[in-house]
C-alpha positions in Angstrom: 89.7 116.3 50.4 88.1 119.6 50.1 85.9 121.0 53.0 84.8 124.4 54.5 86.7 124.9 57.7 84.8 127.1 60.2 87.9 127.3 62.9 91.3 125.5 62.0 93.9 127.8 64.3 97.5 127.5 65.7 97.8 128.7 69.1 94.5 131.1 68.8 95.6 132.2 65.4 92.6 131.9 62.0 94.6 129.6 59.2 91.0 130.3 56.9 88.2 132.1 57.2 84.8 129.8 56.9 83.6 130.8 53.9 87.0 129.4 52.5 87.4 126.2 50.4 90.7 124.7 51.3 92.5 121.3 50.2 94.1 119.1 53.3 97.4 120.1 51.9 97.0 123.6 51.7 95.4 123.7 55.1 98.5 122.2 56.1 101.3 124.6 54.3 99.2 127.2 56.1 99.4 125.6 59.5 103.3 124.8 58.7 104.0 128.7 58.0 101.9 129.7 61.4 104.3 127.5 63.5 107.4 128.5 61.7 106.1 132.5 62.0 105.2 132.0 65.8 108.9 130.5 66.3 110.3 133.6 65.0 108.3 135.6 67.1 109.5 133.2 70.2 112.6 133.7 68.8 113.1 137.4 69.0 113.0 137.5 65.3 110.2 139.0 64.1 108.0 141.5 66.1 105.3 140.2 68.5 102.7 142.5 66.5 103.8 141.3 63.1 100.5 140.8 61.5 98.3 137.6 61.1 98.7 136.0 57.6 95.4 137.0 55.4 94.2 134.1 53.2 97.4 132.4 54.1 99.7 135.5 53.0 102.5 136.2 55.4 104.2 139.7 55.7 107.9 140.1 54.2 109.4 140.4 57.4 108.0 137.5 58.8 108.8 135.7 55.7 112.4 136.8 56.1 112.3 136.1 59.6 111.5 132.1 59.3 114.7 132.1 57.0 116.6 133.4 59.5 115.1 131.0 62.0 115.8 127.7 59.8 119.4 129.0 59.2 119.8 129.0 63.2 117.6 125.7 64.4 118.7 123.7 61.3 122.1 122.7 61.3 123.0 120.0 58.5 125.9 118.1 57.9 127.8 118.8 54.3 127.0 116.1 52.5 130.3 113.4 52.4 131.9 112.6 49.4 131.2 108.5 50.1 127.9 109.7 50.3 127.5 111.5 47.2 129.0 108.9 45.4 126.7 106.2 47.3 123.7 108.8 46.0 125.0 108.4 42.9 125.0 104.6 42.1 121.6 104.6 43.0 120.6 106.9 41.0 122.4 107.5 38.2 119.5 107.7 35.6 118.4 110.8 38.1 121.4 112.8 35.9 121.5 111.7 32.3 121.6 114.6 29.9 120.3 114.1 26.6 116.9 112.1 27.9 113.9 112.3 26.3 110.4 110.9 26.7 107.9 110.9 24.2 104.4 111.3 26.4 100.6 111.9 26.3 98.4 113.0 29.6 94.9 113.1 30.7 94.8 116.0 33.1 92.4 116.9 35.5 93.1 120.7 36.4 92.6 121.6 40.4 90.7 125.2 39.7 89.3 127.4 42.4 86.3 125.7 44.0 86.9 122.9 42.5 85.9 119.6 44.6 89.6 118.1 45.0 88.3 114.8 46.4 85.6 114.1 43.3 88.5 115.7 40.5 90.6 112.5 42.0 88.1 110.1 42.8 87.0 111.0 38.2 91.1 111.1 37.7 91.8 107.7 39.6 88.7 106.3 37.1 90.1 107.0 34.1 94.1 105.6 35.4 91.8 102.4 35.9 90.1 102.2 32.7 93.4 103.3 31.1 95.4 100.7 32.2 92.9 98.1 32.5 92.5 98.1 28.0 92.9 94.8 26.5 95.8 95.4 24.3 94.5 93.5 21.6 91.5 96.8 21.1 91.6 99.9 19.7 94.0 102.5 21.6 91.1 104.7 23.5 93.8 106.9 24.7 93.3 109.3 22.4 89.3 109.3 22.5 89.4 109.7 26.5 91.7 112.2 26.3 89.8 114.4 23.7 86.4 114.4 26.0 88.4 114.1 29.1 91.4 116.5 29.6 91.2 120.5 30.5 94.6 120.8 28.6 94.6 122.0 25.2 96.8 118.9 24.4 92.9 116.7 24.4 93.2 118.4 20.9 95.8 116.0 20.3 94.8 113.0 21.5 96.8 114.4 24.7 100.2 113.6 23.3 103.0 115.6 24.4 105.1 115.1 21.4 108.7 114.4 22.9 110.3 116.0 25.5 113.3 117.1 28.1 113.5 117.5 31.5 113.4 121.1 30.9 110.5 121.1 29.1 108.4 120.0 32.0 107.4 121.5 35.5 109.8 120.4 38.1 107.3 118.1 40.0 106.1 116.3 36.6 109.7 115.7 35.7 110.6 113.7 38.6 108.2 111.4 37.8 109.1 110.7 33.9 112.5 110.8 34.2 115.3 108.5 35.3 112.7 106.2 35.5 112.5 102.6 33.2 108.5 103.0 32.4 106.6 102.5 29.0 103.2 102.4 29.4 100.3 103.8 31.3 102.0 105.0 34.6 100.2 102.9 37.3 99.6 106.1 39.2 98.4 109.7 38.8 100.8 112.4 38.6 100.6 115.5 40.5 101.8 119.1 39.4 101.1 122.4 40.2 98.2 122.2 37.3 96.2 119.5 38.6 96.3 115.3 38.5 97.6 113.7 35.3 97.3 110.3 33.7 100.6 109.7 31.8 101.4 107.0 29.2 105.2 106.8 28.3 105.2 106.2 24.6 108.9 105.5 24.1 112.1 106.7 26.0 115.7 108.0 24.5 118.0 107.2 28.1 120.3 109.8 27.1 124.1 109.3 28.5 125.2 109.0 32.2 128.1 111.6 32.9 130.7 110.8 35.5 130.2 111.3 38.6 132.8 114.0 38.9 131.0 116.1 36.4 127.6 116.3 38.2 129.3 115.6 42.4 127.8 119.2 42.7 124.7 118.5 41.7 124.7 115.1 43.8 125.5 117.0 46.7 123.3 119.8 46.5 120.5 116.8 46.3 121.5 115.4 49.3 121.2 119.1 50.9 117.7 119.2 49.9 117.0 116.0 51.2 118.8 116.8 54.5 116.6 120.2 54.7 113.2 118.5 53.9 114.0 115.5 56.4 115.4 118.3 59.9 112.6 121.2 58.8 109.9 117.9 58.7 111.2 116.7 62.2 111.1 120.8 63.4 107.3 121.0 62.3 107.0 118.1 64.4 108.4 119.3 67.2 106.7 122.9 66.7 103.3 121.1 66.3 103.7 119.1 69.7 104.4 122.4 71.6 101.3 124.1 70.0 97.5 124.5 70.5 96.7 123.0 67.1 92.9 123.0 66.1 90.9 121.5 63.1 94.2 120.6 61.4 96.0 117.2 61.3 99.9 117.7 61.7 102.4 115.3 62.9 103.4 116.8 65.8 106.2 115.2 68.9 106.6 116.1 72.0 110.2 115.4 72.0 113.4 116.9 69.7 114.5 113.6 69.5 112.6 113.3 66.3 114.0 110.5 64.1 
């Protein structure tokens, strides 16, 4: 949801200014940085007059200082080679080369000012009347997608044409491939351009490797899960130690976070 925040802080410190317009999630990211800044600072870091971020940008130094920070309070385990291979077996599709997806979207684009809670609220519509068509009719895919869709794809009836992994944004990827789907996806995709109704118009799998060709690849995915799961459990900790106003964070009052 979208809203004008008069005083969201951390510990004293402006996240927006009241005449901004932010999302919960950016709100949040800011908040996130603010804690991992004021750590630094704790920290010894970064200098106790570093500047306050402006419209949520942080200096260099201080961005350089929370890397240095995360290097020293998070300490994760190399990922195991049982594990990799565990990782693996689950998720095998995760790392076929070769896939292809042949797909057409509806997007609605977040845009300055835009009002994120009506953009979904008009987005989560048109999933329902989507995936709600009696087969037996006419395909309106291509009709909603023509009056609907602030991609220049609408042109097209909103088809894609076929592509690769590559072809995609990172975020969007992840949620056409490796994945069994045909159809309408039964939920909206997000991406750095906005929310997207996807149908899946035919898959090619592609071919598995071996595990021993992509165990590098495996194990750098279990890195990144280990980061996002001990940096989450640090907010939280970071958050419970804080003044935290006009923000919703997790926050505990303990390390032992699980």
């Amino acid at each position: 949801m979208a809203r004008t925040l008069t005083s969201p802080r951390i510990n004293q410190v402006l996240l927006a200014e009241p005449t901004e317009l932010l999302d919960d999630a950016t709100l949040r990211q800011r908040a996130c940085s603010e804690l991992l800044r004021q750590a630094a600072i704790a920290a010894g870091l970064l200098a106790a007059d570093d500047p306050e971020p402006q419209a949520g940008a942080m200096s260099e130094a201080a961005s350089a200082a929370i890397e240095d920070l995360l290097d020293h309070e998070l300490q994760l385990p190399e990922p195991s080679e049982e594990a990799c291979r565990r990782h693996h077996a689950a998720h095998a599709a995760r790392y076929a080369v070769g896939e292809r997806v042949h797909a057409r979207h509806v997007l609605f684009a977040v845009t300055p000012g835009v009002e994120v809670a009506a953009l979904r609220q008009r987005a989560e519509g048109c999933l329902l009347d989507l995936r709600c068509q009696d087969p037996g009719t006419a395909d309106r895919f291509p009709e909603v997608a023509a009056a609907t869709s602030n991609c220049p794809s609408g042109a097209a009836g909103g088809d894609l044409g076929w592509l690769s992994a590559a072809d995609c944004a990172p975020e969007f990827a992840r949620e056409l491939f490796g994945q069994p789907e045909i159809g309408v996806l039964p939920r909206l995709v997000h991406s750095r351009f906005g929310l997207h109704v996807v149908e899946v118009l035919a898959r090619e799998p592609g071919t598995v490797p071996a595990f021993e060709s992509v165990h590098a690849a495996v194990a750098q995915a279990l890195r990144q899960q280990a980061f996002a799961t001990a940096l989450r459990q640090y907010l939280q900790l970071l958050a419970g130690q804080a003044r935290v106003e006009g923000v919703e964070l997790d926050a505990a009052a303990s390390p032992l976070v699980q």
